[in-house]
BALOBA-1460 file (C-alpha; in Angstrom, 3 decimals):
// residues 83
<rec num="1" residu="x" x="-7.959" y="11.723" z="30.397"/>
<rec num="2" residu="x" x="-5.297" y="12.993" z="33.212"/>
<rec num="3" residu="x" x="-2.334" y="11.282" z="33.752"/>
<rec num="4" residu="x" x="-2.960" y="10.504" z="37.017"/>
<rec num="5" residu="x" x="-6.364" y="8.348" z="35.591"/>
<rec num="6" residu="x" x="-4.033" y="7.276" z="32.528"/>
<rec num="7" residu="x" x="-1.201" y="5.674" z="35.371"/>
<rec num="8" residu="x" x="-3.924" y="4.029" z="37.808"/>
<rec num="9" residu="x" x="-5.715" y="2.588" z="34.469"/>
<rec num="10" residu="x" x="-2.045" y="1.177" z="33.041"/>
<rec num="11" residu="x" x="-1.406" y="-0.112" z="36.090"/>
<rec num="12" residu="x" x="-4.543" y="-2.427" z="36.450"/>
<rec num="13" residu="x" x="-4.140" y="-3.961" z="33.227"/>
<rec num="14" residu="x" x="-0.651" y="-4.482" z="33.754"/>
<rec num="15" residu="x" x="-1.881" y="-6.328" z="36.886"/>
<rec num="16" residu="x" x="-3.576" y="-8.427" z="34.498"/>
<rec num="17" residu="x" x="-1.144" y="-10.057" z="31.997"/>
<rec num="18" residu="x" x="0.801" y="-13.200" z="32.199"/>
<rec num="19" residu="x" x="4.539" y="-12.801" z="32.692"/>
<rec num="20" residu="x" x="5.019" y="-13.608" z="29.353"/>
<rec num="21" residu="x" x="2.763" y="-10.741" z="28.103"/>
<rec num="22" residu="x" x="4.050" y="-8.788" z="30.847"/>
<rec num="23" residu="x" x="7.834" y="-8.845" z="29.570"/>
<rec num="24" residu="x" x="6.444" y="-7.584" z="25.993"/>
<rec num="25" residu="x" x="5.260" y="-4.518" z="27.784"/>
<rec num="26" residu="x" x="8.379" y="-3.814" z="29.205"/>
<rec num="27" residu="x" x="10.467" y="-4.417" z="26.466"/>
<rec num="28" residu="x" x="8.036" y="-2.416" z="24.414"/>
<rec num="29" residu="x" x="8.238" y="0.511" z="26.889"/>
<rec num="30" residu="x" x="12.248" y="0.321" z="26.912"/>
<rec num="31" residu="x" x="11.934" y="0.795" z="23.404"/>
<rec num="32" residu="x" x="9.603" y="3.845" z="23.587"/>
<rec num="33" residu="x" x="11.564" y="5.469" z="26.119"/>
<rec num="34" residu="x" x="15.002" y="4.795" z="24.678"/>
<rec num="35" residu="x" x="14.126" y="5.768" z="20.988"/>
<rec num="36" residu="x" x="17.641" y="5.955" z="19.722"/>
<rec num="37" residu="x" x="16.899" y="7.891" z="16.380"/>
<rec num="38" residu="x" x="19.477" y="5.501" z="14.409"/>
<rec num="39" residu="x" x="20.561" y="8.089" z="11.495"/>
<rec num="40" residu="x" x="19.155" y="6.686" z="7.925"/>
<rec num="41" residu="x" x="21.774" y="6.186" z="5.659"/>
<rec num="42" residu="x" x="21.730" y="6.433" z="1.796"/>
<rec num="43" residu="x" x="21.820" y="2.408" z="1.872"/>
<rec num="44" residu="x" x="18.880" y="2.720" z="3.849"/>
<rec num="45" residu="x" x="17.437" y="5.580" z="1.174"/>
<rec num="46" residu="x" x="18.614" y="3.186" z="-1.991"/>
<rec num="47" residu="x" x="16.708" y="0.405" z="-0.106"/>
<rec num="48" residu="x" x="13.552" y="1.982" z="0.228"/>
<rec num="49" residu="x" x="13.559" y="3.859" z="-2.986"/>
<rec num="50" residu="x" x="13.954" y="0.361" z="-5.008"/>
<rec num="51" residu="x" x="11.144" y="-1.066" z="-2.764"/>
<rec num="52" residu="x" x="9.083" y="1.740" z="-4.121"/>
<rec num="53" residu="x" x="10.058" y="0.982" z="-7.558"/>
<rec num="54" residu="x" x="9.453" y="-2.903" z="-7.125"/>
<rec num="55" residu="x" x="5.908" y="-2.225" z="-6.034"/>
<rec num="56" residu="x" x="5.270" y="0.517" z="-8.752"/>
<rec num="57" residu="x" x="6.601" y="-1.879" z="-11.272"/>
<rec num="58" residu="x" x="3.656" y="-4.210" z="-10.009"/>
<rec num="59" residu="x" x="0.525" y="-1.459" z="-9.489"/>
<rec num="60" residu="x" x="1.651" y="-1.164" z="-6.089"/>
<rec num="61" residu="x" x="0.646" y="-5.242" z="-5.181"/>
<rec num="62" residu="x" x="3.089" y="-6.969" z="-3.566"/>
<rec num="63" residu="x" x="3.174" y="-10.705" z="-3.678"/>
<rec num="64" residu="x" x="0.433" y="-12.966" z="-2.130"/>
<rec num="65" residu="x" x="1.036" y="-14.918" z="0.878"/>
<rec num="66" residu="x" x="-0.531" y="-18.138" z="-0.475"/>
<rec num="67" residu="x" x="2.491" y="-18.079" z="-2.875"/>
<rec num="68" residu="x" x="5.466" y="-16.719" z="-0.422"/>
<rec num="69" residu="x" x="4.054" y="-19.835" z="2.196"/>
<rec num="70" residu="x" x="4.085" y="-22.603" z="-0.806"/>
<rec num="71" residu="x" x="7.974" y="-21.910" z="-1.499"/>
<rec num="72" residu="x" x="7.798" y="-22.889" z="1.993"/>
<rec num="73" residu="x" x="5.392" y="-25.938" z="1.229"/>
<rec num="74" residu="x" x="3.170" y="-24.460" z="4.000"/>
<rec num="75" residu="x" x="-0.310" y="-23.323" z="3.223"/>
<rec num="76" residu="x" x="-2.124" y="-20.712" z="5.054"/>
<rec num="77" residu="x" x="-4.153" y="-23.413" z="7.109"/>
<rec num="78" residu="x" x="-0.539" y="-24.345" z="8.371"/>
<rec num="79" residu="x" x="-1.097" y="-21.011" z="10.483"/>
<rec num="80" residu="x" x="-4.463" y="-21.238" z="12.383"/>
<rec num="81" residu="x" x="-6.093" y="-17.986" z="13.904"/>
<rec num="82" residu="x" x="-6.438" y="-17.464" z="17.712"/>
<rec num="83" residu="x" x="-9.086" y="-16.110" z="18.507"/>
């Protein structure tokens, strides 16, 4: 699709949204256009290598939401779908 077609579509849906949705946009377009590239540091590395290990430890599952929620005492009907 050409750019052109691509800028007059974005700019009909954007017509569209609530301000509410309308300020995630544009905070999600800041974002893309000011990708900072932090640098990773080895904290960062250490931190995702013992994630790795945690989940290989467990066959790669990680833990179920029913029981993260109920150390919580909330359920998962606590957190009704919109739809």
């Amino acid at each position: 699709m050409p750019v052109s077609t691509l800028e007059t579509k974005a700019h009909e849906l954007l017509g569209q949204l609530e301000p509410n949705k309308l300020a995630a946009v544009v905070r999600l377009l800041e974002v893309m256009i000011n990708d900072d590239h932090e640098p990773v540091t080895d904290e960062d590395r250490h931190r995702f290598h013992e994630g790795q290990a945690w989940f290989e430890q467990r066959g790669g599952k990680g833990i179920p939401m029913e029981d993260v929620l109920s150390e919580f005492g909330l359920k998962p009907e606590n957190f009704p779908l919109n739809k």
